[in-house]
C-alpha positions in Angstrom: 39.2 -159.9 -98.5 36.9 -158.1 -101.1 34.6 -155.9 -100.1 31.6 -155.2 -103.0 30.8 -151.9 -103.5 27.2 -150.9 -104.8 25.3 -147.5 -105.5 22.0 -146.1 -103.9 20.6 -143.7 -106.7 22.2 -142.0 -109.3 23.6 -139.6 -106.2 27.3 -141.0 -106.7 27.1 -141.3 -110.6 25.4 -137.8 -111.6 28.4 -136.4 -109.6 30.9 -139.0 -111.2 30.1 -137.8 -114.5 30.6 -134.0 -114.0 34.4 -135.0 -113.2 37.5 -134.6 -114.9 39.0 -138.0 -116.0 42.3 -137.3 -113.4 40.0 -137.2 -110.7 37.7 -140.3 -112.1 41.0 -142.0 -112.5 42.3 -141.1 -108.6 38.2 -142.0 -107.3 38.5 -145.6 -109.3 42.3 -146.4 -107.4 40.4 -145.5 -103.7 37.8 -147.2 -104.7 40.0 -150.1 -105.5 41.6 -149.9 -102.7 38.7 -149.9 -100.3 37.2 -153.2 -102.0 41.1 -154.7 -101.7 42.5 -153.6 -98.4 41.4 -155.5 -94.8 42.2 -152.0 -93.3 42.0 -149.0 -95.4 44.1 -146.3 -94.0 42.0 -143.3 -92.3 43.7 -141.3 -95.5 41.3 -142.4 -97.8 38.4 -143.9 -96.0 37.0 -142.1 -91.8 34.2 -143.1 -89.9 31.8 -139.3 -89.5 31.9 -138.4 -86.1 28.4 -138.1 -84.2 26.6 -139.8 -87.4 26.0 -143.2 -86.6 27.5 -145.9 -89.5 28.2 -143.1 -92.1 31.9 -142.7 -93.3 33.5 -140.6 -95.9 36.0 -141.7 -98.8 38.7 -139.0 -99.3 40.0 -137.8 -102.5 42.2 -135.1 -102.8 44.1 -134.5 -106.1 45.9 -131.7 -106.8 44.4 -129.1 -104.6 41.1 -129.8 -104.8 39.6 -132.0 -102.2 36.7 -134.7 -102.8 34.2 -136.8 -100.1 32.4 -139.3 -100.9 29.4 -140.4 -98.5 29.1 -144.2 -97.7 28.2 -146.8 -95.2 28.9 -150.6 -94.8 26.3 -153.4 -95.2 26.3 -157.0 -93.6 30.2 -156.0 -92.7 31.7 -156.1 -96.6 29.2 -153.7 -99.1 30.3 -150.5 -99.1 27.3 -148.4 -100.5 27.6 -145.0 -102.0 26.0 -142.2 -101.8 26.2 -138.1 -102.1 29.7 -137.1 -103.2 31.2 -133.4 -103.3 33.7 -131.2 -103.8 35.0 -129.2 -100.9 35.6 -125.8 -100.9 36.4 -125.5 -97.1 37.4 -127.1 -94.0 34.7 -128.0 -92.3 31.9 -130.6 -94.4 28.8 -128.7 -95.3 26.1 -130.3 -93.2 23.1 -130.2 -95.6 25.6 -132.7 -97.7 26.2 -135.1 -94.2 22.1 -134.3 -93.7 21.6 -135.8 -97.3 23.8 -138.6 -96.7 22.1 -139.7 -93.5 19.0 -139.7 -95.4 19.9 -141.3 -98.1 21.6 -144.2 -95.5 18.2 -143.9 -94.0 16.5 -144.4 -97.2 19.1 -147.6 -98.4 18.0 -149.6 -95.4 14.4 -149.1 -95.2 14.1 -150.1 -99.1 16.4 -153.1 -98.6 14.3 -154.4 -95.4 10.8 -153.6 -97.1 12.7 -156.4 -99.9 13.1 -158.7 -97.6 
C-alpha cells in the first residue's frame, strides 16, 4: 500500500522552508510513514472533528508541537495544505478556516480539470 502525497500551493512548502532541518527531518519520517502504513496510528495522522474530510498530521519534536492540514483524494492522495506551529492546546480556527478553504479550493480546481 502507497499512498501519493501531493501539495495544493506553496501553503505547505513556504512553511517547510522556515524550519529547522530536525524538524524537516522528523516531517519527512511522518510523511513516510503516512504514504507506507495501511493504518497510520492516530499519533501522527486524526481525522478534524466537525470538519468534514479534513485531518491533521502531528509532529511534535522536542517540545514544540507541529500540524499539518490535509485531506485524502480517490482513497490514496494525501494532499497538503496549511501547516503550523502550535503554541497552545486548542488549534487556532482561522488556520482549520484556511484549511477548509483551501480543501474547498483543491476540489473545485481539480473538477473544473476534468
Amino acid at each position: 500500500m502507497t499512498r501519493q502525497i501531493i501539495f495544493h500551493g506553496d501553503y505547505f512548502t513556504d512553511f517547510y522552508k522556515e524550519l529547522d532541518i530536525k524538524v524537516k527531518q522528523k516531517i519527512q519520517y511522518v510523511l513516510e510513514l503516512i504514504k507506507q502504513v495501511d493504518r497510520v496510528p492516530e499519533k501522527f495522522l486524526a481525522p478534524m472533528t466537525g470538519y468534514e474530510g479534513l485531518f491533521e498530521i502531528r509532529i511534535e519534536y522536542q517540545s514544540n508541537i507541529y500540524r499539518i492540514f490535509c485531506c485524502f483524494d480517490s482513497g490514496k492522495l494525501v494532499v497538503l495544505f496549511n501547516g503550523f506551529q502550535k503554541k497552545t492546546q486548542k488549534t487556532p480556527k482561522n488556520e482549520i478556516e484556511k484549511a477548509m478553504r483551501l480543501k474547498d479550493e483543491y476540489f473545485k480546481q481539480k473538477r473544473q480539470k476534468t
